[in-house]
N, CA, C and O of each residue as an XYZ file, in Angstrom:
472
protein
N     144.343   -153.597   -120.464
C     145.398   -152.694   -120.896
C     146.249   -152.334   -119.689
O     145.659   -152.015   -118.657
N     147.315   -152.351   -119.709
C     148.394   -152.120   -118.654
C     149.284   -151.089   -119.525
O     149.454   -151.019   -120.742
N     149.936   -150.088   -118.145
C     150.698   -148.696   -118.733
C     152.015   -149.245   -117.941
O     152.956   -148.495   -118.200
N     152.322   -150.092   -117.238
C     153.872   -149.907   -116.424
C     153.687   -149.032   -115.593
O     152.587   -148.480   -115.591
N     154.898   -148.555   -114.444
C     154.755   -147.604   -113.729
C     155.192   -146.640   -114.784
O     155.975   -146.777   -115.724
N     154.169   -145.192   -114.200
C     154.439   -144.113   -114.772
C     155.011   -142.915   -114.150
O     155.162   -142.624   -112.963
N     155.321   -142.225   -115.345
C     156.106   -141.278   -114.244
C     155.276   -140.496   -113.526
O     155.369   -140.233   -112.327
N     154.377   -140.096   -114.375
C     153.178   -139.652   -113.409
C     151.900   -139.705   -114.134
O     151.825   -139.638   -115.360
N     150.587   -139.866   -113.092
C     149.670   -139.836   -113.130
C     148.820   -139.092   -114.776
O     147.905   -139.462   -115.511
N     149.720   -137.958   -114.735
C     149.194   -137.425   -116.205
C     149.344   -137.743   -117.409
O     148.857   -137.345   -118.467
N     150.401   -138.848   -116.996
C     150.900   -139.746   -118.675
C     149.918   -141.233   -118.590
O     150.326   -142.244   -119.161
N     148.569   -141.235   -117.802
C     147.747   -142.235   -117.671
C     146.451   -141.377   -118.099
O     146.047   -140.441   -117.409
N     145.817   -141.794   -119.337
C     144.561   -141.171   -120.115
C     143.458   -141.153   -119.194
O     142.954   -142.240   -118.915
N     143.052   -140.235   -118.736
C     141.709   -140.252   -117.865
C     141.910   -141.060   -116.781
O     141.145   -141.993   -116.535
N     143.062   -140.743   -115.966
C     143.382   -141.665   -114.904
C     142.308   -141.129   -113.579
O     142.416   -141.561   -112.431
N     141.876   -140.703   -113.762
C     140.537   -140.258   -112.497
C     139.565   -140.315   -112.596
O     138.794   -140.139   -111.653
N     139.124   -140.644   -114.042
C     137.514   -140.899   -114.495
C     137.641   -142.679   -114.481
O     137.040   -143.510   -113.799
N     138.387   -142.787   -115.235
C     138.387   -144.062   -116.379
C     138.837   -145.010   -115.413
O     138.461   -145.996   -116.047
N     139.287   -145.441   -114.498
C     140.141   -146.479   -113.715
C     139.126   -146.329   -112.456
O     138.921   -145.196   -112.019
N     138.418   -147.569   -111.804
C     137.414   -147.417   -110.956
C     137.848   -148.561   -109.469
O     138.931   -148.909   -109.000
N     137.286   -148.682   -109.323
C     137.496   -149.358   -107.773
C     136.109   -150.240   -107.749
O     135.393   -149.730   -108.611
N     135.545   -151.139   -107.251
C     134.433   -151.850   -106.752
C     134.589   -151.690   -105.236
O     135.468   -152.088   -104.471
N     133.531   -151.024   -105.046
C     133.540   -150.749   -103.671
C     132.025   -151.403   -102.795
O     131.110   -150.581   -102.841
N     131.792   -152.251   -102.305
C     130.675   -152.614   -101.910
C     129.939   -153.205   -103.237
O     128.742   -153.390   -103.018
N     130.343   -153.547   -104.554
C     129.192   -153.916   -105.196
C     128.980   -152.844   -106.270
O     128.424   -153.021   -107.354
N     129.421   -151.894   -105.884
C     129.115   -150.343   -106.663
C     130.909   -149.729   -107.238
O     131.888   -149.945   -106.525
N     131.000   -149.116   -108.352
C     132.158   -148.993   -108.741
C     132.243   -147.769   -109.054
O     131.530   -147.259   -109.919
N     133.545   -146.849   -108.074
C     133.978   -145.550   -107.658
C     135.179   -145.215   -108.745
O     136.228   -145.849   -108.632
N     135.055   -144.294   -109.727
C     136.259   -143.546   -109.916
C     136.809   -142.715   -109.284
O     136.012   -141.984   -108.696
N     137.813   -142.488   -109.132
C     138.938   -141.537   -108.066
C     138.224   -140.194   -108.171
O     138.066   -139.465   -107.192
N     137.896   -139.965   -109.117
C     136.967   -138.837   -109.376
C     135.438   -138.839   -108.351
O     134.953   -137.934   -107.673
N     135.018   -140.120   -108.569
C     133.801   -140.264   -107.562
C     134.015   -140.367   -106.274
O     133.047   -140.222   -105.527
N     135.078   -140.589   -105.822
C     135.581   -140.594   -104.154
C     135.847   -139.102   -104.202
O     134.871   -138.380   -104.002
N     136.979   -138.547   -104.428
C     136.687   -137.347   -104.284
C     135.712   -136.584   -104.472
O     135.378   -136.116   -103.384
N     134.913   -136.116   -105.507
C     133.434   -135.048   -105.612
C     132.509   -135.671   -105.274
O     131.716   -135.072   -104.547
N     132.273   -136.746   -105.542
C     130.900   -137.264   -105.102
C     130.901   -137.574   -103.653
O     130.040   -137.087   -102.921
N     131.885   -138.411   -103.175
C     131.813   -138.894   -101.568
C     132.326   -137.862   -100.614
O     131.598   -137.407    -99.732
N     133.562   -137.487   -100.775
C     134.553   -136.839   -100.073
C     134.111   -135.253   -100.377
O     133.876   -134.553    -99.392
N     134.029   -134.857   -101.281
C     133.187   -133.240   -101.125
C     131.530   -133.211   -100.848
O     130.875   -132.277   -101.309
N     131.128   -133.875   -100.365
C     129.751   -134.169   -100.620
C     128.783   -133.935   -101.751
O     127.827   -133.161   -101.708
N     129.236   -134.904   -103.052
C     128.981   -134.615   -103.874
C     128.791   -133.265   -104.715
O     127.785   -133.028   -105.383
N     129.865   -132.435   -104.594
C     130.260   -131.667   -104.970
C     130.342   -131.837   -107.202
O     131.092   -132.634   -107.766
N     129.724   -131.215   -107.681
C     130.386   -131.905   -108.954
C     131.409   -130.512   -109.469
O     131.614   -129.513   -108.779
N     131.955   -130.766   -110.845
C     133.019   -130.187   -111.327
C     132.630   -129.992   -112.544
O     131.657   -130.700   -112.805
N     133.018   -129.242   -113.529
C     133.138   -129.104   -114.784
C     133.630   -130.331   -115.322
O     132.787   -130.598   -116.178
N     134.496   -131.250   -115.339
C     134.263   -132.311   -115.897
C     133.603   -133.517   -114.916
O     133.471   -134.560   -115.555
N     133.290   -133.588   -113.930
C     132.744   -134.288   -112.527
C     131.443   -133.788   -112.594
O     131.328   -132.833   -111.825
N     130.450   -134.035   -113.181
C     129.283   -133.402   -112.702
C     128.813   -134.616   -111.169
O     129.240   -135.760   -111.016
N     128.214   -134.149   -110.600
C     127.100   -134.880   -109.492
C     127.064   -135.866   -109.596
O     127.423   -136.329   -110.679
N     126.627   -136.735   -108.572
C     125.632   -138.222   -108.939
C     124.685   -137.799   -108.859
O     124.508   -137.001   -107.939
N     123.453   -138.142   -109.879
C     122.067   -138.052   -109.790
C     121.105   -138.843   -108.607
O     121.213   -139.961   -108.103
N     120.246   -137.884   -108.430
C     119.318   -138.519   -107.121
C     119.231   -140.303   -106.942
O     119.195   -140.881   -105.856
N     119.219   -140.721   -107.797
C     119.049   -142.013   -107.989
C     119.922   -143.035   -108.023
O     119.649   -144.218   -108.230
N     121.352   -142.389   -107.743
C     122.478   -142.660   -107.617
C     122.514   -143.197   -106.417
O     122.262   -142.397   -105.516
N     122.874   -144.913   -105.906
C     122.742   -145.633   -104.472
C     124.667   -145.018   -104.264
O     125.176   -145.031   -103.142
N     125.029   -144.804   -104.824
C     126.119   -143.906   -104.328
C     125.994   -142.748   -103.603
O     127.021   -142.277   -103.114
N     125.158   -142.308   -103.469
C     124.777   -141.153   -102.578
C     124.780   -141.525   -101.054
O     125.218   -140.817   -100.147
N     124.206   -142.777   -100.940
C     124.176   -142.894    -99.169
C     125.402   -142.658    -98.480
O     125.454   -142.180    -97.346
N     126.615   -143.069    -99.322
C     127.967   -143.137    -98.236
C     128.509   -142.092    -98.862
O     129.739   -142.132    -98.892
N     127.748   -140.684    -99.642
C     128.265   -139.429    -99.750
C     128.655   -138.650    -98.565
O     128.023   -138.787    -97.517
N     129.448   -138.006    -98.636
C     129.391   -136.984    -97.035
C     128.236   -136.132    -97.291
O     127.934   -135.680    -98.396
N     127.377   -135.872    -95.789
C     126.410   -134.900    -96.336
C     126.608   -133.613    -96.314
O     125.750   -132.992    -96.941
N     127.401   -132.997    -95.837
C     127.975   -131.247    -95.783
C     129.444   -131.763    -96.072
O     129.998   -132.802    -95.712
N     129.855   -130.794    -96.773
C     131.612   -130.281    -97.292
C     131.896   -130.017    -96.151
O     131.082   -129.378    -95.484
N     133.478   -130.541    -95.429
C     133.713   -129.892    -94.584
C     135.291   -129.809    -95.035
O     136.149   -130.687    -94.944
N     135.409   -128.347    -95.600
C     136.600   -127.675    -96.284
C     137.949   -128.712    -96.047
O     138.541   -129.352    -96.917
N     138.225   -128.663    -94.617
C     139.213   -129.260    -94.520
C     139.862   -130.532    -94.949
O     140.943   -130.913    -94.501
N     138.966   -131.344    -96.075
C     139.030   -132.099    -96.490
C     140.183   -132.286    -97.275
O     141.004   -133.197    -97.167
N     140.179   -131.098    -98.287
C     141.455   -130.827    -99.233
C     142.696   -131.045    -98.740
O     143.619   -131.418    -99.463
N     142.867   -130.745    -96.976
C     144.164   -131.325    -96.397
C     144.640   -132.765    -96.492
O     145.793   -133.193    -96.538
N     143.567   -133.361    -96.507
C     143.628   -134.678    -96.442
C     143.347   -135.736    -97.999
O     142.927   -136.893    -97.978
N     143.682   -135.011    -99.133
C     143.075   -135.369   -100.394
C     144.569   -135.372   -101.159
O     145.286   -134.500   -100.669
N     145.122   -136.011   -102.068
C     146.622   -136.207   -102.394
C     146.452   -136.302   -103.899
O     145.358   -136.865   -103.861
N     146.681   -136.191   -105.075
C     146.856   -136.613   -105.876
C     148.192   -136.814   -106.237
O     148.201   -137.465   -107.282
N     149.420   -136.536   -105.824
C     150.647   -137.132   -105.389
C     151.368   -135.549   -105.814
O     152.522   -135.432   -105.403
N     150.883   -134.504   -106.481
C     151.608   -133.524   -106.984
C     152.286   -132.650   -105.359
O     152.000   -132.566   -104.164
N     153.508   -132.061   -106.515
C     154.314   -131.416   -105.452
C     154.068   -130.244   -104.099
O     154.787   -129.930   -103.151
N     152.720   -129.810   -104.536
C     152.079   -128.947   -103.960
C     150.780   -129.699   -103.256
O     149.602   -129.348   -103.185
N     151.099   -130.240   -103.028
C     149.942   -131.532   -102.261
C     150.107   -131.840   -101.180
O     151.233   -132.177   -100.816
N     149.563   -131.833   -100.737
C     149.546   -132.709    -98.778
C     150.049   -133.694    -98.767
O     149.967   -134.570    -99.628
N     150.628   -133.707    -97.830
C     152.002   -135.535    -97.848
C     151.114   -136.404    -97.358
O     150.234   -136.214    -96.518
N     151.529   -137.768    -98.186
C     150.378   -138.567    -98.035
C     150.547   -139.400    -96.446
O     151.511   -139.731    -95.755
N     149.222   -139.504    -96.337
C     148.889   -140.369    -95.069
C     147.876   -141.390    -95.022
O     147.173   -141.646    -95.999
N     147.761   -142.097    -93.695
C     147.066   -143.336    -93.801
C     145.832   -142.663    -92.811
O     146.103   -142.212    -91.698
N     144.697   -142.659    -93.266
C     143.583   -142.510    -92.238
C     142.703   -143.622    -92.214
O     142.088   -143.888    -93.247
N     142.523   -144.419    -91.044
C     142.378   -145.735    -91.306
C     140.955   -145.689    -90.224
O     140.404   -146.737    -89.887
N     140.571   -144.607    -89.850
C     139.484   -144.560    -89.337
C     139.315   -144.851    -87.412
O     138.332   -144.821    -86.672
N     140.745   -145.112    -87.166
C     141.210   -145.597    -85.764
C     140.907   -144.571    -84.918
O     140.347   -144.690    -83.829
N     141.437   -143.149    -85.639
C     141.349   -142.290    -84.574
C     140.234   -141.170    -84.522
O     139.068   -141.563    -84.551
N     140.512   -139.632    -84.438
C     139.008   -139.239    -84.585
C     139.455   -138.390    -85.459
O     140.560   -137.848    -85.481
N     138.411   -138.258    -86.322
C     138.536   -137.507    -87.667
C     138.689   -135.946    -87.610
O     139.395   -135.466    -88.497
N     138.331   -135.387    -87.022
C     137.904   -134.176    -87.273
C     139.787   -133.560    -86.521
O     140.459   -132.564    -86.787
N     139.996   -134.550    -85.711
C     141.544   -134.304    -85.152
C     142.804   -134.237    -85.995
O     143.747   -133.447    -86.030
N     142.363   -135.803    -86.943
C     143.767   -135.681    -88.193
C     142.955   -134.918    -89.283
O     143.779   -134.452    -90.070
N     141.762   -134.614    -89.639
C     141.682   -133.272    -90.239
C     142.240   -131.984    -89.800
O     142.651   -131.123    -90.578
N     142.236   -131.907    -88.760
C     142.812   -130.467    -88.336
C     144.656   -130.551    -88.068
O     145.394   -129.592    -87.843
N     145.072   -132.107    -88.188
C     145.966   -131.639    -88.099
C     146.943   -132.369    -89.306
O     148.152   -132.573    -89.192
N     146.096   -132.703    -90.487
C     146.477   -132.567    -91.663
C     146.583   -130.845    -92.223
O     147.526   -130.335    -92.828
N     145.525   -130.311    -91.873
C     145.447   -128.555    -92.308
C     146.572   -128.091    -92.193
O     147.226   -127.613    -93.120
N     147.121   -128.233    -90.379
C     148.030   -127.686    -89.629
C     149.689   -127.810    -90.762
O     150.398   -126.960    -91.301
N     149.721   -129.332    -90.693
C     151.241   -129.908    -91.264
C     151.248   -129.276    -92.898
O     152.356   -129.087    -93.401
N     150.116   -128.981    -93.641
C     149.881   -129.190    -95.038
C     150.169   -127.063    -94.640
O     150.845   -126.320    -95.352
N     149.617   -126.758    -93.709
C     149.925   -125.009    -93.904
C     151.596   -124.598    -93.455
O     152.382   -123.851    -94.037
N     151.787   -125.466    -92.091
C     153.242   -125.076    -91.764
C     154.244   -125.062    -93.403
O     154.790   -124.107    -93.955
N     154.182   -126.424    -93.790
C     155.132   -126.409    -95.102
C     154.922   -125.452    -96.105
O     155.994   -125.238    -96.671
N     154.113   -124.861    -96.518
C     153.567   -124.129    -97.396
C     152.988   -122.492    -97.328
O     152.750   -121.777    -98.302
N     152.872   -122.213    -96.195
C     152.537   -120.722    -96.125
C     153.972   -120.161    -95.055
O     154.344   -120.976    -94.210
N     154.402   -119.376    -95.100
C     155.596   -118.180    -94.173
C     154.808   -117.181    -93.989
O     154.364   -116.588    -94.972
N     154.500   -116.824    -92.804
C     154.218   -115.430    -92.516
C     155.627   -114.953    -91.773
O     156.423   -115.524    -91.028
N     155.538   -113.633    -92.344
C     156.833   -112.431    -91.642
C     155.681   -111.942    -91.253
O     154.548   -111.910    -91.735
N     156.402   -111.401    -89.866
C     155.578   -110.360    -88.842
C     156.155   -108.712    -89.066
O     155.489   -107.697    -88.866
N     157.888   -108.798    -89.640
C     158.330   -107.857    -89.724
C     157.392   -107.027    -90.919
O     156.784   -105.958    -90.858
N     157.517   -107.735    -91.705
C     156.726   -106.993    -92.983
C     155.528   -107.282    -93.334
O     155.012   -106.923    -94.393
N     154.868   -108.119    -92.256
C     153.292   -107.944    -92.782
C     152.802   -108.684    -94.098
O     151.860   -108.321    -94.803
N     153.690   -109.888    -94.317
C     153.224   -110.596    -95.267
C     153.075   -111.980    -95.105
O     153.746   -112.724    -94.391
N     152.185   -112.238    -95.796
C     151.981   -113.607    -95.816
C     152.543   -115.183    -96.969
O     151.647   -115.928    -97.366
N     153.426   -115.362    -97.204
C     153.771   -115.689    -98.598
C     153.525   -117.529    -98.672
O     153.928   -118.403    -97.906
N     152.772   -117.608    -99.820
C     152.365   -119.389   -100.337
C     152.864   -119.521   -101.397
O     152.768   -120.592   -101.996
């Protein structure tokens, strides 16, 4: 089944469960890269977990490390601009400075008035 390009992601039925990847032998929905690998198996109300027995678990992250969400896109307007992390450099650096670029655009603090506005 083929959709054409869409206008967006939400006019594709279960485009995060249902559409998978083969990754090593083993097959990832966008859903499973994000909660399962990338939050460290984190599950969701519709995302539950991988179960213990799940060989998807080894290349889970083993602790959440928040800053992840900087670096996570689903293409919406309020989303982190997308980038290439290709593993070249050191992670924890374009994590922090995905945070950085993804807060400058999106949060204003005034000093005059003591607010913070997102």
């Amino acid at each position: 089944q083929t959709h054409g390009l869409p206008n967006s992601t939400k006019s594709i039925p279960n485009f995060w469960s249902s559409y998978c990847y083969n990754i090593g032998g083993l097959d990832y929905s966008l859903d499973d890269i994000e909660h399962g690998v990338l939050r460290a198996n984190r599950g969701t109300a519709s995302h539950p977990p991988f179960e213990d027995s799940d060989p998807r678990l080894e290349v889970a992250m083993k602790e959440l490390d928040q800053r992840v969400h900087f670096a996570l896109n689903c293409g919406g307007l309020s989303c982190p601009d997308i980038e290439v992390y290709n593993g070249a450099g050191n992670m924890s650096e374009e994590l922090d400075n995905a945070g950085y670029e993804f807060l400058v655009r999106e949060v204003t603090v005034n000093l005059e008035q003591e607010a913070v506005v997102v």
